[in-house]
C-alpha positions as CSV (number, residue, x, y, z in Angstrom):
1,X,21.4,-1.5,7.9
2,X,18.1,-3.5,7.4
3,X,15.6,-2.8,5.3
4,X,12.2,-2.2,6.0
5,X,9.8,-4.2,6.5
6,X,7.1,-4.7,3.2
7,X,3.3,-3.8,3.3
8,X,1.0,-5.9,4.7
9,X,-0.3,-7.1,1.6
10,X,3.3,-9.0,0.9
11,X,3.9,-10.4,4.0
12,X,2.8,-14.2,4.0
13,X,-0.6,-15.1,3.8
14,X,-2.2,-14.7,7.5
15,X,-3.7,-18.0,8.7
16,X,-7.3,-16.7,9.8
17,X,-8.4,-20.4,10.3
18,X,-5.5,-20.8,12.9
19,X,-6.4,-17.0,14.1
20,X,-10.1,-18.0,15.0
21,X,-9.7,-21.6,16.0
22,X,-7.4,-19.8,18.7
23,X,-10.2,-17.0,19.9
24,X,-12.6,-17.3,22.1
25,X,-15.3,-19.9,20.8
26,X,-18.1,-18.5,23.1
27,X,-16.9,-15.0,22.5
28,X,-17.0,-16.0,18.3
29,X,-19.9,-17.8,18.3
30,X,-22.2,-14.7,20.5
31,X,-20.4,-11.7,17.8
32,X,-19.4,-13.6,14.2
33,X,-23.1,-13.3,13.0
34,X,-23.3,-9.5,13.9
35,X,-20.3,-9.1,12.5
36,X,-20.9,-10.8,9.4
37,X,-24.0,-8.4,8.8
38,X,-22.3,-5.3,9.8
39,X,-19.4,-5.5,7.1
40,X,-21.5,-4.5,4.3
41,X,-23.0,-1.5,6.0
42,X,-19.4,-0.7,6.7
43,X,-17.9,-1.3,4.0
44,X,-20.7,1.3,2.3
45,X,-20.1,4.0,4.8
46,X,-16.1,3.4,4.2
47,X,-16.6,3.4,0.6
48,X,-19.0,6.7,0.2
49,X,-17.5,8.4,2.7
50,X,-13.9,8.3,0.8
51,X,-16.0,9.0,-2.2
52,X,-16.9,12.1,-0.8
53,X,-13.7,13.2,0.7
54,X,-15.2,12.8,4.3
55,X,-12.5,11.3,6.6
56,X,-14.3,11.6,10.3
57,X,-16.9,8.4,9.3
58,X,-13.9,6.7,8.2
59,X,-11.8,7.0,10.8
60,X,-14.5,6.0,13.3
61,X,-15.5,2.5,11.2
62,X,-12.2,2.0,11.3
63,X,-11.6,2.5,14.9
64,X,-14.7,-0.2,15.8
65,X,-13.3,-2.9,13.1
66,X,-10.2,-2.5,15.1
67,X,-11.3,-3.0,17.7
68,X,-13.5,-6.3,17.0
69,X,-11.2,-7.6,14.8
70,X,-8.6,-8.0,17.5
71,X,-11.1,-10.1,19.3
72,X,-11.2,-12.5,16.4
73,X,-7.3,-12.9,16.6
74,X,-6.8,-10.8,12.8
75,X,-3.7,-8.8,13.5
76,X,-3.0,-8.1,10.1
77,X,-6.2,-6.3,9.3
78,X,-6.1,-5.1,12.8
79,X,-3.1,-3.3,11.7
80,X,-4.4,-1.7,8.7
81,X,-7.4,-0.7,10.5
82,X,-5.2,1.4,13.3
83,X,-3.5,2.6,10.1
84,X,-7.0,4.0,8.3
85,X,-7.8,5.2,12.1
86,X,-4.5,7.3,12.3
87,X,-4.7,8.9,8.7
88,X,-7.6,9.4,8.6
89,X,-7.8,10.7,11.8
90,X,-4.8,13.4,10.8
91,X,-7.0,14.6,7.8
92,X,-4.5,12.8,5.1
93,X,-6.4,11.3,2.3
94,X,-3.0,10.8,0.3
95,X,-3.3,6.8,-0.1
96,X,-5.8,6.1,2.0
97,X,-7.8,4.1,-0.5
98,X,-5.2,1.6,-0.8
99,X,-5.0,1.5,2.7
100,X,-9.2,0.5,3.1
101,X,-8.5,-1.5,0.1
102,X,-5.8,-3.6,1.8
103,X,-8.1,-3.6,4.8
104,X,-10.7,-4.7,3.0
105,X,-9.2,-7.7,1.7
106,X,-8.2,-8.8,5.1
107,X,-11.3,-8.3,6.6
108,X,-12.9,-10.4,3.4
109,X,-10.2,-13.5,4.2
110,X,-11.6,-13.3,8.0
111,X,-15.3,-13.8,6.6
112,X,-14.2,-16.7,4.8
113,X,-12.5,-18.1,7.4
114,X,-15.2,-17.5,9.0
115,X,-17.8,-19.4,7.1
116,X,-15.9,-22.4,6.5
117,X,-15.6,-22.5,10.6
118,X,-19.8,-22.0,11.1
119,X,-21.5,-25.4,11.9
């Protein structure tokens, strides 16, 4: 029998450098920026909205960070992402903070990979 397979958050570190450096440069370069500015807005409307108990603005933030995270080659937060999108979307707060959390953190590495990669 195997075992499962452990959270995101213990798998080895994700190589976001590796992850971007294989994306799309034109594609990076034209959406990184807007990106970059977009995350804290976000990020506010994922953290108030949990606050407040109101899963619909989560699971739509999370659906469009899916979304462009895939284009940045981030499959592990992409993952989380689809996970927030499919809880969220089913109305089950029941550790869904720890999944935006987790999220979070992985879209937070991408950023810094991000910055060491801008010119």
């Amino acid at each position: 029998m195997t075992e499962p397979l452990p959270p995101i958050s213990r798998q080895p570190t994700f190589d976001y450098d590796a992850a971007l450096a294989a994306s799309d440069q034109e594609v990076v370069e034209i959406i990184a920026d807007v990106f970059m500015d977009q995350w804290p807005i976000d990020l506010d409307k994922l953290t108030q909205s949990l606050a407040a108990g109101d899963l619909n603005p989560v699971m739509h933030v999370a659906h469009a960070l899916k979304g462009i995270l895939a284009i940045f080659g981030a499959r592990p937060a992409v993952v989380i992402a689809s996970q927030v999108e499919a809880q969220s979307g089913r109305g089950k707060p029941e550790g869904l903070a720890e999944l935006v959390a987790e999220m979070v953190t992985e879209v937070e590495q991408l950023i810094a990979a991000m910055r060491r990669a801008a010119p």
